[in-house]
N, C-alpha and C positions, 0 to 999 in steps of 0.2 A: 875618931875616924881617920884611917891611914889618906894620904895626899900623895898624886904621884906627878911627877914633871918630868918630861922627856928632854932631848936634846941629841945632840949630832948625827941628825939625819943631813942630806946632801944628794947633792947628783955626782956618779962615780961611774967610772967604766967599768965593761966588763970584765972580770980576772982581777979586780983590785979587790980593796979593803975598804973598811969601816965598823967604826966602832956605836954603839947608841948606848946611849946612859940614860938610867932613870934615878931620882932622887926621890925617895921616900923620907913621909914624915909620918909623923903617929906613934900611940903607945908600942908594948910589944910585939914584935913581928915575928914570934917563935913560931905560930900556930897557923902563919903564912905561906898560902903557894905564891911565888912570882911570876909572870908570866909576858911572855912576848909575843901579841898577836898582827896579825896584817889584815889589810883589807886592802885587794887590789882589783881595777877594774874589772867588771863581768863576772869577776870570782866572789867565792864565799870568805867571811871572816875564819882565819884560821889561827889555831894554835901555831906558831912555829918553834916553840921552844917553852921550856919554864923550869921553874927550881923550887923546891922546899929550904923554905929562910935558915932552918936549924938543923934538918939532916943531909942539907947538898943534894939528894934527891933530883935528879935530870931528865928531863922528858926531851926529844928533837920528833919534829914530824920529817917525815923519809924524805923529803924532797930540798932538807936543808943540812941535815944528817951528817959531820964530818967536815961539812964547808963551817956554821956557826957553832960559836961559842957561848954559853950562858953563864954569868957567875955571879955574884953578889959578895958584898963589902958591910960586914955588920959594924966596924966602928964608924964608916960614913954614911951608912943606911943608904946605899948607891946598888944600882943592880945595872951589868950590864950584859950586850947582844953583840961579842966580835963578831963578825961576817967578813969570811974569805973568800976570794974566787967567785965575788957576786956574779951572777946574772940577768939580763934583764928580765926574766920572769922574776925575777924578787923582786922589781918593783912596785911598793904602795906606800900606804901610810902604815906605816906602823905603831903600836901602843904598847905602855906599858901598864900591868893591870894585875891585881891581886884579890883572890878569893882566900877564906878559909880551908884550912885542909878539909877535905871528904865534902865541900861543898858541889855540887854542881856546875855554877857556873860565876864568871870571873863578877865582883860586884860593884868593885872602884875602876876607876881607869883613867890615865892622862889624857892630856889634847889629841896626842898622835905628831908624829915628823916624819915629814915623806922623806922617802927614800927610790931615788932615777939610778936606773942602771944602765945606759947606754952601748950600742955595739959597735 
């Protein structure tokens, strides 16, 4: 079973930066979507991005679209979430979390690290 652990969530202003990293463990990851979700106050858990482990394969949901970045590192089995020009609507927790491809819905997932976007 793949393990995943978060890190470099933070409190940050608006118009900055930050990076989030997730470490992945586990057999093969070919057959892997990765993915970045959030849950922030009053709102629904959402996709905001994700990646197919072996074809690069990029999804952004429209409200992060251009501002983040998704990528992943197969010799350090590391995936990560740049985010530019945050806002404070981007503030929550976010997770990092992977389904098999053509699955439905995400089936492992890390603690989550919040992430404050201040104005």
């Amino acid at each position: 079973q793949v393990q995943l652990v978060e890190s470099g969530g933070g409190s940050v202003q608006a118009g900055g930066s930050l990076t989030l990293s997730c470490a992945v463990s586990g057999n093969t990851l070919t057959n892997y979507v990765m993915g970045w979700l959030r849950q922030a106050p009053g709102k629904e858990r959402e996709v905001v991005a994700a990646i197919t482990w072996s074809e690069l394969r990029t999804y952004y949901a429209d409200s992060v679209k251009g501002r983040f970045t998704i990528s992943r590192d197969d010799a350090r089995k590391m995936v990560y979430l740049q985010m530019y020009n945050v806002q404070p609507e981007d503030t929550a927790v976010y997770y990092c979390a992977v389904k098999l491809r053509g699955a439905a819905k995400y089936a492992r997932w890390g603690q989550g690290t919040q992430v404050t976007v201040s104005s």
